[in-house]
N, C-alpha and C positions, 0 to 999 in steps of 0.2 A: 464576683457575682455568679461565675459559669459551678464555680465548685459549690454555693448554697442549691445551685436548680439541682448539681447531680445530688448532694445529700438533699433532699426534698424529693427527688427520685426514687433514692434508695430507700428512704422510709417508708415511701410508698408502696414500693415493690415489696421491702420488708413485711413489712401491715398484709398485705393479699397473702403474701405464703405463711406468714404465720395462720390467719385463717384456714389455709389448707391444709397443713398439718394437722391443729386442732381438730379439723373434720376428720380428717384420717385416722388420728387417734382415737377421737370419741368413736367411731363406728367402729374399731374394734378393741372399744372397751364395751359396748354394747353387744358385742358380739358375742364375747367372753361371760360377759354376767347373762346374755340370754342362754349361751348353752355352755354351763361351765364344766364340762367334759371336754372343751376347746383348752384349756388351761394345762394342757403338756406339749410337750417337745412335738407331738407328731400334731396334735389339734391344731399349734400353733402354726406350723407346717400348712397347714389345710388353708391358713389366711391367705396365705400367697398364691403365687400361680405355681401350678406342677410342675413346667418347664422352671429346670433348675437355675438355665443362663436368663429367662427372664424373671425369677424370682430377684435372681442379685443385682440386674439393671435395676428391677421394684428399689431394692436393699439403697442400691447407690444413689438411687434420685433421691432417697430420704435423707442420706446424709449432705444432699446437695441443700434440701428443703431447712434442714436443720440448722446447719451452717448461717443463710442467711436470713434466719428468724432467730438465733441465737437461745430458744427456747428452752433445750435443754443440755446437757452433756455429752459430749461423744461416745464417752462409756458405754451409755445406755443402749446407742443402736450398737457397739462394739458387742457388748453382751450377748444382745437379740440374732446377732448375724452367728453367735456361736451356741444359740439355741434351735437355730432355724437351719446353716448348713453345716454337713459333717466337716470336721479337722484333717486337711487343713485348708479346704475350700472355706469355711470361713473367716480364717485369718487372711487368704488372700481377696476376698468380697470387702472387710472391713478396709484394709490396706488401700485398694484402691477408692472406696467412699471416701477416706478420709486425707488420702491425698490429692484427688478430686475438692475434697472442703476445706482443705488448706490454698491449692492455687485459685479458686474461686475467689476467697475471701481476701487472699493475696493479690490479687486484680482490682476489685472491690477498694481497696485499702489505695493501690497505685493511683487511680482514678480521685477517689476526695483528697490525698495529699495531705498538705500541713494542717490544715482544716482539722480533721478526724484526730490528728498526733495530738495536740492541742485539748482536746477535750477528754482522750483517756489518760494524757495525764494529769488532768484536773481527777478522774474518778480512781484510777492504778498511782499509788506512787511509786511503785515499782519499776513502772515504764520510764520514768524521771532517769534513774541508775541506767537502767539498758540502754536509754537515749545519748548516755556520755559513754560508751565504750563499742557502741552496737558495728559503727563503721571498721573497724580495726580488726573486727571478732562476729563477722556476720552468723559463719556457719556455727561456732560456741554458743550464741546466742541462741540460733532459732532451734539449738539440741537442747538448750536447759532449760528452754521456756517449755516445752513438750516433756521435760522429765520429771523437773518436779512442780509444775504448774505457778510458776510466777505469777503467770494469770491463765485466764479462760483459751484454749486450743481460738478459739474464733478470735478473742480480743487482740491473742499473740497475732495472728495472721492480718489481721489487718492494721498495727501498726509496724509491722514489718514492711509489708506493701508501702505502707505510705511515708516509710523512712526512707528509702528505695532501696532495699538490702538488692543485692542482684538475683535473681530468680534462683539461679543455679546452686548459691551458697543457704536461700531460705529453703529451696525444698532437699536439697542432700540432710542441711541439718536436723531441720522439720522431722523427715521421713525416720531417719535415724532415731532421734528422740522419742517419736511417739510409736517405735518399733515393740519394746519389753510392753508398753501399757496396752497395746494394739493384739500382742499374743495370750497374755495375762486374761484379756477381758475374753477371748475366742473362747480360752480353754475353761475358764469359771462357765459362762454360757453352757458347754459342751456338758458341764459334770454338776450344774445348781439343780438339778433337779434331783439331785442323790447328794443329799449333805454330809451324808456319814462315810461319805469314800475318802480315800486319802489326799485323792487329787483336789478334792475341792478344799481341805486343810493343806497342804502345800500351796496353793494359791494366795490365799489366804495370807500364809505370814512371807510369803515374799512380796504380798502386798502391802503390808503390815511394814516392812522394812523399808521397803523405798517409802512411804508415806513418812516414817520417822527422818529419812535419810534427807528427804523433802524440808519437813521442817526444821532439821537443823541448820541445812544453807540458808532456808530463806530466812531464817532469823539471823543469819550470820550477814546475809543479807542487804536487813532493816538496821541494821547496825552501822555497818558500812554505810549506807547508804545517810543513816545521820549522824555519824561524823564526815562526813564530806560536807554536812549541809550547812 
């Protein structure tokens, strides 16, 4: 009964910050289409606040807002933090969002318990596999869910919490894993607005690589995982 009040909590709380995001969003997507000379590196600059340390507090609440509205990808605010501060204050602004949105969620996940495991692995069959080896292999685990996305940065985090990996082995492996994807997205950020540079084609196919590198395991995977079944 206690674990339905807190998921009926959390949806709740969910439901309001998605709301707030959306606002946030739309106002400066309205902002953009009202003055679209806002649509570069320095305009975009202009949305936040000047001070630099409260621009990335701005940055990091979003990645908190994100996280538990589950709305959209990490990437996206990884990108914007390497649109918005120079290299390599943005990889360290994203770095701590998204480790901030990893223990969050990671909390989140402790708190509903078997409840929550229960029904992603009714929607992930993937979690099914992680679920039989994840005790033995905490830190493994919460590296390759982050590298090559078994699932969503949010979904990993919170059946991790609620398997009860121990904090210290999900956020070392966490952190690690979603270190290359965390620098990758800083430095595209830093250089999408000049497609013709080298940096932004270097990016590119070393993201192109792990994306392949990705889908091989996980199909190797989905294999495993039905012949086991």
């Amino acid at each position: 009964m206690l674990q339905k009040k807190q998921k009926k909590l959390f949806q709740i709380v969910r439901l309001f910050v998605l709301v707030v995001l959306i606002t946030i969003i739309g106002v400066i997507a309205f902002q953009l289409v009202k003055h679209p000379e806002l649509a570069t590196p320095e305009g975009i600059r202009q949305l936040m606040s000047r001070n630099r340390l409260i621009a990335a507090i701005e940055m990091i609440g979003l990645y908190l807002l994100k996280g538990i509205s589950f709305v959209f990808p990490s990437a996206a605010l990884n990108v914007a933090c390497g649109v918005m501060f120079p290299f390599p204050w943005s990889f360290v602004v994203s770095g701590i969002g998204i480790g901030l949105e990893f223990v969050l969620l990671y909390i989140v996940g402790r708190v509903l318990g078997g409840q929550i495991i229960s029904e992603l692995k009714q929607k992930y069959k993937a979690i099914e596999k992680l679920d039989a080896f994840q005790t033995q292999n905490s830190v493994f685990v919460s590296f390759i869910i982050r590298v090559i996305g078994l699932v969503s940065y949010d979904v990993g985090s919170l059946y991790l919490g609620a398997s009860g990996v121990r904090f210290g082995a999900f956020f070392l492996g966490s952190m690690c894993g979603a270190f290359v994807n965390v620098l990758l997205a800083a430095l595209y950020g830093k250089y999408m607005f000049d497609p013709f540079c080298w940096q932004v084609w270097g990016i590119l196919v070393v993201r192109l690589m792990m994306i392949l590198l990705a889908y091989r395991v996980k199909k190797k995977f989905s294999l495993d995982t039905c012949h086991d079944a």
